[in-house]
Backbone as a ProteinNet text record, in pm:
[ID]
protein_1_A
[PRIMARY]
XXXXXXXXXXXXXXXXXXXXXXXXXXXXXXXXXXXXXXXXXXXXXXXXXXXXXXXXXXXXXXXXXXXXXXXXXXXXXXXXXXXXXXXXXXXXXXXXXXXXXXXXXXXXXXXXXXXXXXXXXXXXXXXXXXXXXXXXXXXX
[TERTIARY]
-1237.3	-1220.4	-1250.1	-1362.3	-1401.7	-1324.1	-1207.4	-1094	-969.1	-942.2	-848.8	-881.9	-1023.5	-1010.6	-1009.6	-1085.3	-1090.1	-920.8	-826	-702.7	-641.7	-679.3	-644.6	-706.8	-808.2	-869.9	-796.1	-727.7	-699.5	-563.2	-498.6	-322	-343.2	-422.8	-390.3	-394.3	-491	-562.2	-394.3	-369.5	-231.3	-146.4	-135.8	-9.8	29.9	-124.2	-159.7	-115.6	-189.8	-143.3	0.8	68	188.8	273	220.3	360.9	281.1	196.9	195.2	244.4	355.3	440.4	379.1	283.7	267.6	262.2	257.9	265.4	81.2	-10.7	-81.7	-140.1	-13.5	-17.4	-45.6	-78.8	-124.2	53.5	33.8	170	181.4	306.4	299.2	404.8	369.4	500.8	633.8	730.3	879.1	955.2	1018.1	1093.2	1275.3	1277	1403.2	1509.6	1607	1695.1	1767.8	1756.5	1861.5	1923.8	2082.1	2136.8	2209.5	2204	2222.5	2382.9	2463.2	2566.5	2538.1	2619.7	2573.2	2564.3	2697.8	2696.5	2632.7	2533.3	2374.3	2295.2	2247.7	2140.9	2171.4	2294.3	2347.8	2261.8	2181.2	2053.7	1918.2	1831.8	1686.5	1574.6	1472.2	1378.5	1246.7	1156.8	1051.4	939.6	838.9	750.2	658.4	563	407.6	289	243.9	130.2	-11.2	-132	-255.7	-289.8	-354.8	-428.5	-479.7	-467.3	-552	-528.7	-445.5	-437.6	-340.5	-319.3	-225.5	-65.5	-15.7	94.9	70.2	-9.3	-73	-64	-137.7	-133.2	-40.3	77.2	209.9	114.8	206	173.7	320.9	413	569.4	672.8	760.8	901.3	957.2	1066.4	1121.4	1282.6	1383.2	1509.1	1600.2	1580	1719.2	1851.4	1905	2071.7	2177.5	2213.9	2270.2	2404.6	2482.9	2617.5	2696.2	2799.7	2879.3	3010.2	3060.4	3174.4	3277.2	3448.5	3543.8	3548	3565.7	3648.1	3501.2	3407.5	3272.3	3192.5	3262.4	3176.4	3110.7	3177.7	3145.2	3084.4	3055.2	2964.6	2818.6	2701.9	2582.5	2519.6	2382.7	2331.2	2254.2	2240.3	2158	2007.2	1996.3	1870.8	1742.4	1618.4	1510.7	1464.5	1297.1	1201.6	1085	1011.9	850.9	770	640.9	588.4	469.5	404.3	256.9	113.4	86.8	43.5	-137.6	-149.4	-289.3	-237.2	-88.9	-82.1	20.5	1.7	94	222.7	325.4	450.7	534	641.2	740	862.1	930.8	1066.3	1171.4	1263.9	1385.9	1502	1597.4	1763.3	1836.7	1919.9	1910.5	2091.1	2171.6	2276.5	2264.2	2114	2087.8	2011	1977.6	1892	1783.5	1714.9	1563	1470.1	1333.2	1235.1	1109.4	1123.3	987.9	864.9	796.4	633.8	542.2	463.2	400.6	246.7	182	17.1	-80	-234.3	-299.5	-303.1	-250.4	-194.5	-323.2	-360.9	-491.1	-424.7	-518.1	-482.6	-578.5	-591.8	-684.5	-662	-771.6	-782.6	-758.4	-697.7	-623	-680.1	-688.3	-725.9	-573.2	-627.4	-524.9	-507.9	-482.4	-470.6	-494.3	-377.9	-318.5	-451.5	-460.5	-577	-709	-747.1	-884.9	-930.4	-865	-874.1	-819.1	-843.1	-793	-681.7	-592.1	-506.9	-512.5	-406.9	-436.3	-300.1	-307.5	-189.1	-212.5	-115.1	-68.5	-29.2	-198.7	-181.9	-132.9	-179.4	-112.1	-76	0.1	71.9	76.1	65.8	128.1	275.9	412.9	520.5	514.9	605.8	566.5	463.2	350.3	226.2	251.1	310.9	310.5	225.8	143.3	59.7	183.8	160.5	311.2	197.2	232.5	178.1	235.4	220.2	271.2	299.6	343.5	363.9	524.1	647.7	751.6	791	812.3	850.7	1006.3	1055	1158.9	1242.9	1337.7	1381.7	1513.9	1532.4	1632	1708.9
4419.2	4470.2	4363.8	4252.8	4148	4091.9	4032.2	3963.5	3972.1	4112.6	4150.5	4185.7	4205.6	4191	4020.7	3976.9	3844.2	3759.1	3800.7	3791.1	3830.4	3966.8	4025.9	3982.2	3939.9	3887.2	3656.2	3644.1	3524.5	3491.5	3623.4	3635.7	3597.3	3642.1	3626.7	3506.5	3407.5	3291.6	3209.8	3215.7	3156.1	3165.3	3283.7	3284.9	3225.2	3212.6	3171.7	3021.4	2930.2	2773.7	2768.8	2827.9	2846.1	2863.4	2896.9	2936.2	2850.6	2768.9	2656.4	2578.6	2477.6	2400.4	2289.3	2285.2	2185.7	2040.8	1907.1	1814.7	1752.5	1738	1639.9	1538.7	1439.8	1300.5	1211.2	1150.4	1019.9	1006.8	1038	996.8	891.7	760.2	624.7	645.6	512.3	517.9	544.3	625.9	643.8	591.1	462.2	376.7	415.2	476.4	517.2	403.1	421	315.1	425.6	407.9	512.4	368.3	462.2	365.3	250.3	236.1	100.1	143	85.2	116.7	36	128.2	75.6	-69.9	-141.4	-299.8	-339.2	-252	-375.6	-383.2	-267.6	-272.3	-297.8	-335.8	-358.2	-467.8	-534.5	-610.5	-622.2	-587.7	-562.9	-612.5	-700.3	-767.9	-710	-641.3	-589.6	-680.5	-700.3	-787.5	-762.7	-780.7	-712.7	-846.6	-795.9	-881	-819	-849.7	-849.4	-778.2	-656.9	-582	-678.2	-661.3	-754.8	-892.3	-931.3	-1086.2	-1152.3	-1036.8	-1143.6	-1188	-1095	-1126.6	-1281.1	-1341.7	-1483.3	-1528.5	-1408.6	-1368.8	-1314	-1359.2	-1255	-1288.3	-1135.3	-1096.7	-1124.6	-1080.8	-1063	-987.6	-1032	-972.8	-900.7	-840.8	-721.2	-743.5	-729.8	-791.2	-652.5	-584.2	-418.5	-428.7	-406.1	-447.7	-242	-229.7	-114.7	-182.3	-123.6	-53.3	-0.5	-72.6	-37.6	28.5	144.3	175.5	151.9	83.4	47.2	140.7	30.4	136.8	223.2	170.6	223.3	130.3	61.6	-41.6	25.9	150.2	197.2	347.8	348.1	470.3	404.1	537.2	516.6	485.5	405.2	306.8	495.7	454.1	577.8	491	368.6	270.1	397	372.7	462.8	406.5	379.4	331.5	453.2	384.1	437.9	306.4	291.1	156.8	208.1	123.4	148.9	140	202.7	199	99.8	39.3	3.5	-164.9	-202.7	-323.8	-312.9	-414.4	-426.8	-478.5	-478	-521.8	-559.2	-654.7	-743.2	-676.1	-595	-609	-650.9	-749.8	-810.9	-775.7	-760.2	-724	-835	-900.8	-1034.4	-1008.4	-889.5	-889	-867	-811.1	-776.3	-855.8	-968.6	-1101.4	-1022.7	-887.8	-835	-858.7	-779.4	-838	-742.5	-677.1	-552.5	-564.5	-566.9	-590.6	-455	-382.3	-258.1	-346.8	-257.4	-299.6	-207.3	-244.6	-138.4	38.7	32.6	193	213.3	362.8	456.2	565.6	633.5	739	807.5	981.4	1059.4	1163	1208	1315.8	1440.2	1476.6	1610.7	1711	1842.8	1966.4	1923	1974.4	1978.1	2172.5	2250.8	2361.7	2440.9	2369.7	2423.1	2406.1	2255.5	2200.2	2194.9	2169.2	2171.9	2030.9	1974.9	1829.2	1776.1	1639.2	1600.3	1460	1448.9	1356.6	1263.5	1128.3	1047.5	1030.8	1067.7	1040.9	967.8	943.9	815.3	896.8	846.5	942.2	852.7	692.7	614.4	483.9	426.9	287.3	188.9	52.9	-9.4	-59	-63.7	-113	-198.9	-319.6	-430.6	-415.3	-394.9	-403.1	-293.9	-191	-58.7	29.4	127.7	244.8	363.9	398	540.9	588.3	773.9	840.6	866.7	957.4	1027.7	896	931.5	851.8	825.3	810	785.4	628.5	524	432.7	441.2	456.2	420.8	300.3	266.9	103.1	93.5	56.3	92.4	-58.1
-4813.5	-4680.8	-4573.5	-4591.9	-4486.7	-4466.8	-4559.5	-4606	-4502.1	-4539	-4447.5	-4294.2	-4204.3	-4130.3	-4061.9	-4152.4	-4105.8	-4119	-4177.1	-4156.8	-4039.8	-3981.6	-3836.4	-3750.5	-3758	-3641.5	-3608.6	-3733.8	-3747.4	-3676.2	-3656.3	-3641.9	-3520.9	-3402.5	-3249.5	-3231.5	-3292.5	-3300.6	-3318.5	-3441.7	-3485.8	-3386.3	-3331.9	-3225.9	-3102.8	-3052.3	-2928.1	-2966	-3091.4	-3101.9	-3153.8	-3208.1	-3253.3	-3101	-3021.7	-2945.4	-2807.5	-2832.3	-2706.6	-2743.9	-2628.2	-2630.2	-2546.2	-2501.4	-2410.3	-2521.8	-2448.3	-2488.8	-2419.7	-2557.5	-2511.2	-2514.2	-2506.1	-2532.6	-2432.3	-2420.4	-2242.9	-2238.1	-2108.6	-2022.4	-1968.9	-2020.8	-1965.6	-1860.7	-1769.9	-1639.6	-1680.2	-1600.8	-1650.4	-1539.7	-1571.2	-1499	-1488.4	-1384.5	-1368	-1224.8	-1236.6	-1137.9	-1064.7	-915.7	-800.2	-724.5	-693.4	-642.8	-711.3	-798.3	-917.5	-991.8	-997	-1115.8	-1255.8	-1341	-1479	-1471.2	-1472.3	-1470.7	-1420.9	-1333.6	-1283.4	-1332.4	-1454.2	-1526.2	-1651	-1688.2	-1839.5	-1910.4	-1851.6	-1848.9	-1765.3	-1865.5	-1740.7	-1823.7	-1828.4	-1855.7	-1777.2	-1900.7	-1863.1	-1942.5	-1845.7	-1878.1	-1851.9	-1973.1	-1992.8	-1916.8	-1843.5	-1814.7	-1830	-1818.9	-1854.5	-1718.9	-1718	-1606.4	-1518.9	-1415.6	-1287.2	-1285.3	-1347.7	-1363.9	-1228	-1127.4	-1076.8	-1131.8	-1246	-1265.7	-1325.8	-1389.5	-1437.8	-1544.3	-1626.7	-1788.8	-1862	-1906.1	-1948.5	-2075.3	-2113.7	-2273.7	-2323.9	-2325.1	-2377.2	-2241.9	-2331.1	-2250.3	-2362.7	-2292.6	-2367.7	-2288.7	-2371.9	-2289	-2338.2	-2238.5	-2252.9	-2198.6	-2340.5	-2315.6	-2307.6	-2212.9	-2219	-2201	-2282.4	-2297.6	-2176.8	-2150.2	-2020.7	-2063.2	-2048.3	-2116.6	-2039.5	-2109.2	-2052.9	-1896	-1817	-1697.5	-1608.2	-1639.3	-1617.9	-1504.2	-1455.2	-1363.3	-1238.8	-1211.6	-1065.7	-1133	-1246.5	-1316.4	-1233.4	-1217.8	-1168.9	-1290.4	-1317	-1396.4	-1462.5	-1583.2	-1682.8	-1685	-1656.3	-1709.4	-1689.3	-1814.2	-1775.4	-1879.9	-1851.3	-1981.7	-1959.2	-2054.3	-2056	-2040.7	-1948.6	-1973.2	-2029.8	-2084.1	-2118.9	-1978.9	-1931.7	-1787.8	-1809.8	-1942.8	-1963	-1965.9	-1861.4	-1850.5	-1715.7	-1678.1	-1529.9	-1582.8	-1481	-1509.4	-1436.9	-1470.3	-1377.6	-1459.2	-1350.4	-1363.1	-1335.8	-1458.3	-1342.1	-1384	-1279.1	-1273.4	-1237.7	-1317.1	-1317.8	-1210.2	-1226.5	-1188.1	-1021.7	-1019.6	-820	-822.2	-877.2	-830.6	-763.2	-824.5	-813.1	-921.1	-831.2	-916.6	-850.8	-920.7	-887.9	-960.7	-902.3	-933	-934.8	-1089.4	-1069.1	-1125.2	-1054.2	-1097.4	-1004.1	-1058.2	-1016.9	-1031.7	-1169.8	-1210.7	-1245.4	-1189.8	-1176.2	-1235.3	-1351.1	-1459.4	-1377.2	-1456.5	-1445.6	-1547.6	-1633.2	-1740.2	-1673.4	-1787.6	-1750.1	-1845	-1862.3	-1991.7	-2086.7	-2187.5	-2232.5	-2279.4	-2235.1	-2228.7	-2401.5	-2429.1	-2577.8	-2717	-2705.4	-2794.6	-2736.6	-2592.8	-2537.6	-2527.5	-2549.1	-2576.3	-2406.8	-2380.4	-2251.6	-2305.4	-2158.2	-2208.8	-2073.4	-2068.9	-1946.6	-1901.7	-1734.8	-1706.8	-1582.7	-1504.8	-1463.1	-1293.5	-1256	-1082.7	-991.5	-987.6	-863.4	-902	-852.5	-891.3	-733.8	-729.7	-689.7	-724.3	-618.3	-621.8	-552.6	-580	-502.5	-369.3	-417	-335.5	-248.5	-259.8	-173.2	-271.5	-207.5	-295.4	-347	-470.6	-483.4	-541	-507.2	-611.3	-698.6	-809.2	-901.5	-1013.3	-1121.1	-1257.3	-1271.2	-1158.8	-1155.5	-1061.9	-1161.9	-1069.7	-1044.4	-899.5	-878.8	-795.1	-942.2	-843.9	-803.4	-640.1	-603.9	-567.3
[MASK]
++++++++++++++++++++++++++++++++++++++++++++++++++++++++++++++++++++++++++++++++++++++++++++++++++++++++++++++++++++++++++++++++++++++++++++

């Protein structure tokens, strides 16, 4: 008899984690392009540098090649990353002869509702030396 209530008392438990969907993983910067057509971002060089360094200390580059489809030159650019926000970064567009600079990214713990656990996301950024909030860099 303990058995089976301790089975009923187990079902609500199950349901409640079974049917949360939230995600709680640390949220890194999501680098999106407005304004841009594909053929401008059909190449973009993201580059890891060392927190606080001044842009001084590169760690690596990363060289993203997108796909331009025939007849697509005046299509708007799809370009979008994820960065890792526990390093600063230089981005360049070598076809708009730009060059965007992010650093100074400030996280803050969040609940994590579902598990109880907390996660880190990504409250303010410097863009080329302007303050942004929120965890969306946009390069125009």
């Amino acid at each position: 008899m303990t058995m089976k209530r301790l089975l009923l008392a187990a079902i609500p438990v199950i349901a409640l984690y079974a049917c949360c969907k939230e995600v709680c993983e640390d949220q890194n910067l999501l680098v999106r392009t407005q304004n841009m057509q594909a053929v401008d971002t059909d190449t973009v060089f993201l580059i890891r540098y060392k927190p606080y360094s001044r842009f001084s200390e590169k760690i690596d580059t990363v060289k993203r090649y997108s796909l331009v489809p025939v007849g697509g030159t005046t299509q708007p650019s799809a370009f979008f990353d994820y960065l890792d926000f526990n390093y600063d970064w230089k981005i360049v567009i070598p076809a708009l002869n730009k060059e965007y600079f992010i650093s100074y990214i400030e996280t803050e713990k969040k609940p994590c509702h579902c598990e109880g656990g907390k996660y880190r996301a990504v409250k303010r950024f410097e863009l080329n030396n302007v303050k942004v909030e929120g965890s969306t860099v946009v390069l125009n």
